[in-house]
N, C-alpha and C positions, 0 to 999 in steps of 0.2 A: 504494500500500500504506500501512498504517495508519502514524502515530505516534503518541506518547506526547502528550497534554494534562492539564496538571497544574490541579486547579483546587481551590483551597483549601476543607477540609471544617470550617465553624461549625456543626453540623447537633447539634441537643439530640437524647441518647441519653433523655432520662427514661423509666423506664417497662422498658428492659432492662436495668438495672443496677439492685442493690437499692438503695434511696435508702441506708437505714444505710451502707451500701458507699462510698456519695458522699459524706456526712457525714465517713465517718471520713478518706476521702482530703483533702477538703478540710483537716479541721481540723490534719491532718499535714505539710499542704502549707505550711499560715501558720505551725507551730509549726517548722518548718524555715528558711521566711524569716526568722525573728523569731532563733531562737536557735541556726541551723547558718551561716548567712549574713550575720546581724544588719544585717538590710534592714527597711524597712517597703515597703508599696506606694507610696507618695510618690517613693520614690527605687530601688527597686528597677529593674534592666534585664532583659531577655529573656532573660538568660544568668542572672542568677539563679533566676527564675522556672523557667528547666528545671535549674538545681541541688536546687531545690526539691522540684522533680519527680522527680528522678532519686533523691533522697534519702528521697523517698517510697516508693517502687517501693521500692530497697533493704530501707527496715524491713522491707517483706513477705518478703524474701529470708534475712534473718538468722536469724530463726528456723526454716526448713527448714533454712538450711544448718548452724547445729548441731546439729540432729538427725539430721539424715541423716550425718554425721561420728560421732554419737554410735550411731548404729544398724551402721555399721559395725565399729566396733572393738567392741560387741556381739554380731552375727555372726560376725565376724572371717573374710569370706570374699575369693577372690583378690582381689586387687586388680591393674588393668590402667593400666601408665603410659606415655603415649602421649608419646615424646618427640619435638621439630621444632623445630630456628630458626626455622620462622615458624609463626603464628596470627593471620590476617587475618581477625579477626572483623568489622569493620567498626562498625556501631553498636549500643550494645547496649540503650535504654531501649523501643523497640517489639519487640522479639524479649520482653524480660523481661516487660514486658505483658500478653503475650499467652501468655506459656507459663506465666504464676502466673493468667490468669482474669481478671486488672483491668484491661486494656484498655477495656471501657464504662464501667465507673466512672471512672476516669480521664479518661475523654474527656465524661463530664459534668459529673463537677467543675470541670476546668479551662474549659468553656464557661459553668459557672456563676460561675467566676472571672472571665470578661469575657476569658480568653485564648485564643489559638490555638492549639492542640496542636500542627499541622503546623510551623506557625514554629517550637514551642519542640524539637519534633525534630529540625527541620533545624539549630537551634545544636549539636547534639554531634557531638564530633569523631567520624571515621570512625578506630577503633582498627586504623593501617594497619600491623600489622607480619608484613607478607607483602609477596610477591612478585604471586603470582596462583594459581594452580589447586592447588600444592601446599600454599600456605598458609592459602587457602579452604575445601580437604578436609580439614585441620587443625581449623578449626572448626567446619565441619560433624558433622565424628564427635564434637567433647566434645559438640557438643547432645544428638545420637543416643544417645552414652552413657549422658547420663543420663538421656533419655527412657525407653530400653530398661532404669532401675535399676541400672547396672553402678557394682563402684566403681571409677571410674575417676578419672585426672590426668593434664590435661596442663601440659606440663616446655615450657618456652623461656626467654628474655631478653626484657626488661622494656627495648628498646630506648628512649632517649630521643627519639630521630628515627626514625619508621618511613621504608616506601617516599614518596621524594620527590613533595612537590605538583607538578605539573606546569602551565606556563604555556604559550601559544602563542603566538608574538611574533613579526610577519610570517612565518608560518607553519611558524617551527621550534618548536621545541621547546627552552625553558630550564626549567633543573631548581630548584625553592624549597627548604629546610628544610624539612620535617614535624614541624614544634614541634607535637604532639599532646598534650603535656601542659602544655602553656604556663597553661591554664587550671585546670589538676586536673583530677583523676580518678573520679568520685565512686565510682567502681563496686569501687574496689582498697582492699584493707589491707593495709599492709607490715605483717611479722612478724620485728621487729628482733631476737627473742628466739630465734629460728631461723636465726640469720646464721651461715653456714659457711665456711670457708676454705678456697679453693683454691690448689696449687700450683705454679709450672713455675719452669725452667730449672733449678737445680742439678747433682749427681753423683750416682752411683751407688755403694755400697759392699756388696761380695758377702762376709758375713761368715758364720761357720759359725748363726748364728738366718735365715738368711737374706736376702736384700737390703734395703736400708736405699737412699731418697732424701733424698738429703741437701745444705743449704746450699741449701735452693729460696726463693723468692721469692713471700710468702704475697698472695695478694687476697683480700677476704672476701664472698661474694654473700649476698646482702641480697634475703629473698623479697618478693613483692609477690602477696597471694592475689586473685583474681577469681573471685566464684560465677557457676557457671553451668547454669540451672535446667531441668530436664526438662517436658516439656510436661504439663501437669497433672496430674503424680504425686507432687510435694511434693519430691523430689527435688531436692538441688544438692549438685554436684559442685564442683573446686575447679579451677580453672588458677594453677597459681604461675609468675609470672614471674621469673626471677634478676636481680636489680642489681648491679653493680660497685663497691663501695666499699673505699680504699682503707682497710689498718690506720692505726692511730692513728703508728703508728713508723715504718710506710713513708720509709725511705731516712734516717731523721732522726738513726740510729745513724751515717750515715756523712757528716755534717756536724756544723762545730764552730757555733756561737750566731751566728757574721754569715752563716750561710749558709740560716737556718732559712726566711725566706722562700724563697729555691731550693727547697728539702726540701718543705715546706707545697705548693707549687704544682705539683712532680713528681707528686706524686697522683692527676696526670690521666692520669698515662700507665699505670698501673692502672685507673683508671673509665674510662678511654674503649673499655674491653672492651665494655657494653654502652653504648655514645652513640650506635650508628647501625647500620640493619640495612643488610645489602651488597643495593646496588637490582637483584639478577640471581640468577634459579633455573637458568637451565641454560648458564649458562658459568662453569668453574672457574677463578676466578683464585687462585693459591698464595700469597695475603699472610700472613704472620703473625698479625696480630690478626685475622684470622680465623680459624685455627687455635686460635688464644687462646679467639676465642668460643667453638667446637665444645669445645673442652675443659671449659672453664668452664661450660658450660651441663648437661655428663654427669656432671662432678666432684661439682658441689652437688648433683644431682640424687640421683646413688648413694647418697652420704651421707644424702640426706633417705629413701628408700625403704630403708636398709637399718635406719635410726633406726625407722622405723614397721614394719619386720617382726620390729624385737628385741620392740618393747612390744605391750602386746595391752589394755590401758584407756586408755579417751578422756583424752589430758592428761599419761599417763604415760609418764617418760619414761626410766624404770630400765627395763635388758633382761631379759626374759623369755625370749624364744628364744635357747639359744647355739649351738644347733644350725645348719647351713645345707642338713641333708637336703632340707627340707620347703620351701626357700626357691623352688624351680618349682613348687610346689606353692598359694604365695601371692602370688607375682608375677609376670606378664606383661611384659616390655618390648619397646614397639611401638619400630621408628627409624622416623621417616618419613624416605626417602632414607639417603643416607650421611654426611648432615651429623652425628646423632648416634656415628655407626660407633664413635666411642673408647669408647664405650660398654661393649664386648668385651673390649677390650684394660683398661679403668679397672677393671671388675669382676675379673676377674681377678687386678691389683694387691692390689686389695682383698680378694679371699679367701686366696692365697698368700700376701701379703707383710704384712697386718695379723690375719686372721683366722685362719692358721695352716693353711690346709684343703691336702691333698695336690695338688700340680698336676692329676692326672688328673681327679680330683672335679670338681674347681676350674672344668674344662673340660667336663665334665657338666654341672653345675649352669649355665655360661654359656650351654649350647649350648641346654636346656632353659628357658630364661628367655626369650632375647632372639628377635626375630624382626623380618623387614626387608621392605619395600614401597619396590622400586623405582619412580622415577618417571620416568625419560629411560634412552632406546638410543644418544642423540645420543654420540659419544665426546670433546664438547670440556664436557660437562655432568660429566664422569665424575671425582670427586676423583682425583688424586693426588698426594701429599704427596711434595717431597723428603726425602729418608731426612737431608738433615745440617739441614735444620730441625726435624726431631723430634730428632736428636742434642744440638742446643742447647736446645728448647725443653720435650719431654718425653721424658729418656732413660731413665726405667725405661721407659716405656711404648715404647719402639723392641726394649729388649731383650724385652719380651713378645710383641713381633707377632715379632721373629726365632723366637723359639721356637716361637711359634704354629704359623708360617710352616713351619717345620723338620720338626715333627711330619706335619703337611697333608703335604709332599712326600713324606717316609718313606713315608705312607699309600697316594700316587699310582703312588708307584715300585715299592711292593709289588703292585699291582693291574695295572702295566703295565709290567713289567720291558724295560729298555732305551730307553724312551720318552722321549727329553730334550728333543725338541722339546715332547711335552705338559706335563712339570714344566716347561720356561719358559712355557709358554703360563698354565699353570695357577697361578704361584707368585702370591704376594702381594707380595713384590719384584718392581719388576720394574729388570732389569740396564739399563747404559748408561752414556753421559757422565754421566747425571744420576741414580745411581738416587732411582727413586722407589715411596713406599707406595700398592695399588690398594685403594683403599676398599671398592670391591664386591667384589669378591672379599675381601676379609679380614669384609666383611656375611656374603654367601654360606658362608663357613668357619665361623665364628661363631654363627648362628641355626641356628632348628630349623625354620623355615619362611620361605620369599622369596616374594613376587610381587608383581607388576605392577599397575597402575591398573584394569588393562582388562583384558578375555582375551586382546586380541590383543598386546596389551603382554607379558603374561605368558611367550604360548610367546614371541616374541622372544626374551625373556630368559633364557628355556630353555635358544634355541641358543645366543646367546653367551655363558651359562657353562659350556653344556658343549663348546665351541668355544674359548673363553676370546679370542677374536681380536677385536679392536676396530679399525677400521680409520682412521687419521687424516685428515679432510678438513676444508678450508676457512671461509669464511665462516659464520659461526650463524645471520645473519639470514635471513629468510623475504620473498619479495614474488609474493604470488599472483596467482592468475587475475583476480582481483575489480580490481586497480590498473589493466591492462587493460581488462576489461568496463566502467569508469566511461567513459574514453576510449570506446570502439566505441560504447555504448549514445547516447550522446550525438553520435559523427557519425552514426547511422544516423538517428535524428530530424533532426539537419540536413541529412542528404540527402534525409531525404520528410518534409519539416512536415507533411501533409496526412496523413498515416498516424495510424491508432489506435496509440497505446503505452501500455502499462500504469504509470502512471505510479509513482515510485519516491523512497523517500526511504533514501537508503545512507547508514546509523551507522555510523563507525568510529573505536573505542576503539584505542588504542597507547600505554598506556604500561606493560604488567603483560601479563603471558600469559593473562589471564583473560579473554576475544575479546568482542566486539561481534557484530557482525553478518560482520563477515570473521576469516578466519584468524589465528589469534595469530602475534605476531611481538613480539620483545623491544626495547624501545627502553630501556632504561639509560644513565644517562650513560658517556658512553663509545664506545658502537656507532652505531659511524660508517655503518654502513650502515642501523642503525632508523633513526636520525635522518633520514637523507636518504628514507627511505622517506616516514617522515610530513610531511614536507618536500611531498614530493610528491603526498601524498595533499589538503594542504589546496590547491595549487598547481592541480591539477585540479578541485577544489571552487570555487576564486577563479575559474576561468574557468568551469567549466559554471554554477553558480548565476547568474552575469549574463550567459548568453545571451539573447539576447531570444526568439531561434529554439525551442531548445532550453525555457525558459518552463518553468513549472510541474512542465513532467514530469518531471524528474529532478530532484532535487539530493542535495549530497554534504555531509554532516555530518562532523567531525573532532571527535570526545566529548573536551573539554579532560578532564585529571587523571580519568579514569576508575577507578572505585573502587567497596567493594560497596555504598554506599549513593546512588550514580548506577548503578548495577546492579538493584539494585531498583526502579527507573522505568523503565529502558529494557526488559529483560528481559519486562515484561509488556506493553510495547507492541509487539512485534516480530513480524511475520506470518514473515520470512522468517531463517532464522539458516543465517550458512554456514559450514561445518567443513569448510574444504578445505586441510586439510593433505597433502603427499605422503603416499601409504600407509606406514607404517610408520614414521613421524616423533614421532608427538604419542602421548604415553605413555596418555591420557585423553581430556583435556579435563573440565572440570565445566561450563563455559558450555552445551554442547550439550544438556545433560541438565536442564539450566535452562530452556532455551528449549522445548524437548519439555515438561514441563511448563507451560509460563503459556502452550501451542497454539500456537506457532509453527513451522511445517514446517520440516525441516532438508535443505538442498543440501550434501551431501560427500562425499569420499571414503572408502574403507571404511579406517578408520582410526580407531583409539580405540575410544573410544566407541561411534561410529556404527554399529560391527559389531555389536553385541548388541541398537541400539536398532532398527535392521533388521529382527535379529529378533523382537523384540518387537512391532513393531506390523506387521510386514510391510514388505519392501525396495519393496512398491509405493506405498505410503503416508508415504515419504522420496522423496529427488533425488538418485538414487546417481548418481557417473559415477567416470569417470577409472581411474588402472591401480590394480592391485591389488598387495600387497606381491610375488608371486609375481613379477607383472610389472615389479614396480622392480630387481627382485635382476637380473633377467634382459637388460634395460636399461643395469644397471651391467657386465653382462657383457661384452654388445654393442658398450656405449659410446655415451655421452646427447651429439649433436650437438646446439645450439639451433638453429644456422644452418640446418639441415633442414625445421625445423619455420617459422622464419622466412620460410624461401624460399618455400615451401608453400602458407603461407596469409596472405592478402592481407589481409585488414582485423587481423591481429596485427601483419603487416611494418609496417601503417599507425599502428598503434599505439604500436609502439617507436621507430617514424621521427620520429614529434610528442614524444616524451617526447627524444628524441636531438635533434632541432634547435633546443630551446627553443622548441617551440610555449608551454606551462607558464611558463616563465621567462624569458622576451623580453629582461629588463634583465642577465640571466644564462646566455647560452644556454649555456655548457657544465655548467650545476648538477648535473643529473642524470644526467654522462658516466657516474660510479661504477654507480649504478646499469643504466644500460643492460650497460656491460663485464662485471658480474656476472652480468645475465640471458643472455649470448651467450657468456661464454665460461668461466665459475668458478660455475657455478648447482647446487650438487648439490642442490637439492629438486626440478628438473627440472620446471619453469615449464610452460614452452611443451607440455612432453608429454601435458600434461592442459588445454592449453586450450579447444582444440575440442568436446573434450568435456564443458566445463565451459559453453561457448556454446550447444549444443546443449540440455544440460539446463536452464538461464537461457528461453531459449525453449518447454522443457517448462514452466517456472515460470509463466511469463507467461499460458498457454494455457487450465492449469488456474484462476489467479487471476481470471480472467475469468468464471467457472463460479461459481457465486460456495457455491452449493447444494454439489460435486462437493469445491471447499474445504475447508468446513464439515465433508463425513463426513470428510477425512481428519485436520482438527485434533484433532476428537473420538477418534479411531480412536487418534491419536498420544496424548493426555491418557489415556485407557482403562489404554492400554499402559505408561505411563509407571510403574507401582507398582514395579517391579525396581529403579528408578533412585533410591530415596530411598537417604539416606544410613540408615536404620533398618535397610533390608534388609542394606545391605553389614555392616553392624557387628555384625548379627545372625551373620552368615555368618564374621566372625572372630571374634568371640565361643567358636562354637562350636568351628568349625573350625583354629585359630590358636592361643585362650588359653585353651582348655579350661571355660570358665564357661558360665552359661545365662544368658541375659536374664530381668528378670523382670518382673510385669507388680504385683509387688505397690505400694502407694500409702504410705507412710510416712504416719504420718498428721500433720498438720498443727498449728501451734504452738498452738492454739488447746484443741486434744484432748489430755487429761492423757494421758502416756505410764504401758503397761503397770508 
């Protein structure tokens, strides 16, 4: 099966690009070296040379994007704010390119400069401040947004350190710094003039004006704008990032003159709010400065949206509106997941306790506004906050979600009288040694609208909140069928050299939930069992790739630091993509629907994604196998032995037995005991239950590949199908459905065109 060959393109565009067009990029390109960079070509480097460039593209950008800002608060229509800890946009100078029209110009001026475009691409950093699928659908929809004309923003942290580089060093995995801005940024403007203050820890004082937070501990975030431009409608939209800086007084009132260096350098214990994104989307860990983020990231946010729905002219910044009738009326707020959730409980604050508005309204206007996209069923992915760290950290906001909370059940108890099992089931407390605040549920409380990634994600999420039962199990990692199939595939060739096999080159990416060619699985520093997974994966690559037997036909790639602009090269080399998550595991997926796109057939189970893309192109024209969410519930019923499935079937027992003896790691044989004990006796994604099934179809794989004509219709058939899957249509679809607006197809027009 195919791979990826990169080969560099010097190739003159003259002729499709208007020469004026190239002229002018050129002369913008030197007048940037000369007086943005103060380089000449004598001494300039490659990284200049794409500052150059990147500062080029930019001019283009600046003028739509104050008109498009200026054409807004002209219309004055909703505005939708898309708030998420992460935005893994990846790189942004070819996406901008190509959605402003100067990608050929561009690419002939710089070949008329005697440079490489490719090379000076591959100098920018990949803007990594995500995890993987949820902070990739994060970027996807500002594109889409402003594709489809929406006014739309998205709200995060301007992390100083994204998700960590990733190295492979005798075949683990060690984690680098993501100094992504080590170099600048060309793409950002900070907006010093818009720096807000946020607050936590203090007290509470209940006076007859109402409650007062009081004696808090001020940080001030520090925006950071990024345009982000629609595909050839002049449209840009904005992404503001929050930075952490501290006040100028921070701590300096409570030292006397020999203490000011201590004072001065305690600083950091305020900015290190945003200094590093946390490297994991679906395991909650309860640390405080995380908390810190989540708040800080909703705090500024409010403030800045409710500053832009008091004024109503570009610039202005006296309030026009003092009303907050109309305020669902003019703003949407999306949470992706429950990392923004204080978002409910902060607006709240803010209309009660600053704005003066009646509770009940107060709770109106919340519930009319906000609205939530879950993305995990997993229940170790599910925040919940102990109740005596919001105590100390933000305690009006504890007293809101009690009342919140209080109300909710009044409502439950009136609808199910006697019901106590359901009000615990149902509460946003939840009781115990430790109590703790349930994020989704106090989402779910809170919005006017929830769902899921997927459809199948969605009803999930149906049942368990109106079930409200979340069950606790074990380890989070994932090691699928495929860790096996590399083993099997490879002794079935050195049991018949002499056989035809369809020969194989298996990419696997691990270090982001955003999957290669296998199953996502998380490897964060920390998780001891990713680590040992990829451990393993390249351990089995070190011996299959120098078989001599074995030869050519197979080999097993481990994608170092995988990320979306090594996504972008693999993704469209890829015939075979496998989404074989247990049914009812994986909230999505965006990779599947990626690879469906750039024609490569999908082998998985009906799970995410996969169910709709099924439907779309027809379940004959994928590689379905394995149980279905019906039959996992029913499984958990029965009870998931491994050792049955082990005893069973012979080239799996033979499978687990070479990974258990140190066939893999000879200088090490018990490496990968963890791993085996997991798969035999602690496995809830239930491995072995879907393997055979997953061998069988692997063998449909091979059968059809060989066909080469039979292929081809179904790549096509799959690519056809693929239109449902763009992010245009989903955003279309909350657009309407979710934020009450219409997409529009009008084209603002361009800097160049005197405006009305």
């Amino acid at each position: 099966m195919a791979v990826a060959i990169h080969i560099s393109c010097v190739i003159s565009v003259r002729g499709i690009a208007g020469l004026g067009d190239v002229a002018e990029v050129r002369k913008s390109f030197n007048r940037h070296l000369h007086f943005t960079l103060v380089k000449d070509r004598n001494v300039a480097t490659p990284r200049d040379y794409f500052f150059a460039l990147a500062h080029t593209v930019r001019d283009h950008l600046v003028g739509r994007w104050i008109r498009t800002q200026q054409h807004y608060y002209e219309r004055d229509p909703k505005r939708i704010y898309y708030l998420s800890l992460e935005f893994y946009m990846g790189r942004t100078l070819q996406n901008t390119m190509v959605n402003l029209g100067l990608q050929n110009a561009c690419d002939e001026a710089i070949y008329q400069l005697g440079l490489d475009m490719e090379e000076l691409e591959e100098i920018e950093e990949d803007a990594g401040l995500g995890n993987g699928g949820l902070g990739r659908l994060a970027a996807c929809f500002l594109d889409s947004m402003a594709t489809l004309g929406l006014a739309a923003y998205g709200y995060g942290i301007r992390y100083e350190f994204g998700i960590f580089n990733q190295k492979i060093v005798n075949g683990w995995q060690v984690e680098e710094a993501d100094d992504w801005l080590r170099y600048g940024n060309p793409w950002e403007k900070a907006r010093p003039e818009y720096m807000l203050p946020v607050h936590f820890y203090g007290r509470v004082q209940h006076t007859p004006e109402g409650a007062k937070w009081l004696d808090t501990q001020v940080v001030l975030a520090m925006p950071y704008d990024t345009p982000v431009p629609g595909y050839k409608n002049n449209t840009v939209n904005t992404m503001r990032l929050w930075s952490a800086k501290a006040p100028n007084d921070f701590k300096l009132q409570d030292f006397n003159v020999g203490d000011y260096i201590e004072a001065v350098l305690d600083r950091n214990l305020a900015e290190n709010i945003s200094r590093v994104l946390y490297p994991n989307d679906n395991f909650f860990e309860g640390k405080e400065l995380r908390l810190k983020q989540e708040y800080f990231v909703v705090a500024a946010t409010l403030q800045d949206i409710i500053r832009r729905f008091k004024s109503s002219k570009f610039g202005c910044r006296d309030p026009v509106r003092t009303s907050f009738e109309t305020f669902p009326d003019k703003v949407a707020i999306q949470l992706n997941d429950t990392h923004p959730a204080l978002s409910i409980p902060e607006l709240m604050r803010i209309l009660v306790d600053v704005e003066k508005v009646d509770w009940d309204k107060a709770w109106e206007i919340t519930k009319k506004t906000c609205a939530y996209t879950n993305h995990t069923v997993l229940p170790e992915a599910l925040e919940r906050w102990p109740v005596s760290m919001f105590e100390k950290l933000l305690p009006r906001h504890l007293d809101i979600i009690y009342a919140i909370n209080q109300r909710h059940l009044d409502h439950v108890a009136a609808l199910f009288p006697g019901d106590v099992d359901r009000l615990r089931r149902m509460s946003v407390i939840e009781e115990g040694d430790c109590k703790r605040i349930n994020m989704a549920h106090l989402c779910v409380i809170g919005s006017h609208a929830v769902n899921g990634v997927a459809r199948i994600h969605s009803e999930i999420v149906k049942q368990s909140v109106k079930s409200r039962r979340f069950v606790h199990v074990g380890c989070s990692c994932l090691l699928t069928p495929s860790q096996c199939l590399l083993n099997l595939y490879a002794h079935r060739i050195k049991k018949d050299p002499g056989k035809a096999f369809v020969p194989r080159t298996v990419m696997i990416g691990g270090k982001t939930q955003y999957g290669v060619t296998s199953s996502s699985f998380q490897a964060a520093p920390g998780y001891h069992m990713a680590k040992m997974i990829i451990k393993l994966v390249t351990s089995i690559g070190n011996v299959v790739n120098h078989d001599p037997v074995v030869g050519d036909r197979l080999k097993v790639i481990f994608l170092e630091n995988y990320r979306v602009s090594l996504a972008e090269k693999v993704i469209p080399a890829a015939d075979l993509s496998q989404q074989i998550s247990t049914a009812g595991t994986e909230a999505s997926g965006t990779g599947n629907m990626k690879f469906m796109l750039n024609g490569a057939l999908t082998i998985g189970t009906m799970d995410g994604a996969n169910v709709e893309m099924a439907e779309e192109a027809g379940a004959e024209n994928l590689f379905i196998f394995g149980l279905r969410v019906e039959d996992v519930e029913a499984l958990d019923r029965k009870g998931y032995n491994a050792r049955e499935y082990y005893e069973r079937l012979p080239e799996l027992r033979q499978a687990v037995d070479q990974i258990s003896s140190g066939f893999f790691s000879p200088k090490d044989p018990d490496c990968f005991r963890d791993v085996v004990n997991m798969l035999m006796y602690h496995d809830r994604f239930k491995v072995f239950a879907d393997y055979d099934a997953y061998i069988q179809c692997q063998a449909q794989v091979d059968q059809l590949y060989r066909n080469p004509k039979e292929w081809t219709k179904k790549v096509i058939r799959n690519i056809a199908c693929s239109g449902k899957f763009s992010s245009d249509r989903t955003i279309t679809e909350y657009a309407r459905e979710i934020w009450g607006v219409e997409p529009s197809d009008l084209q603002i027009p361009p800097p160049n065109v005197p405006r009305d």
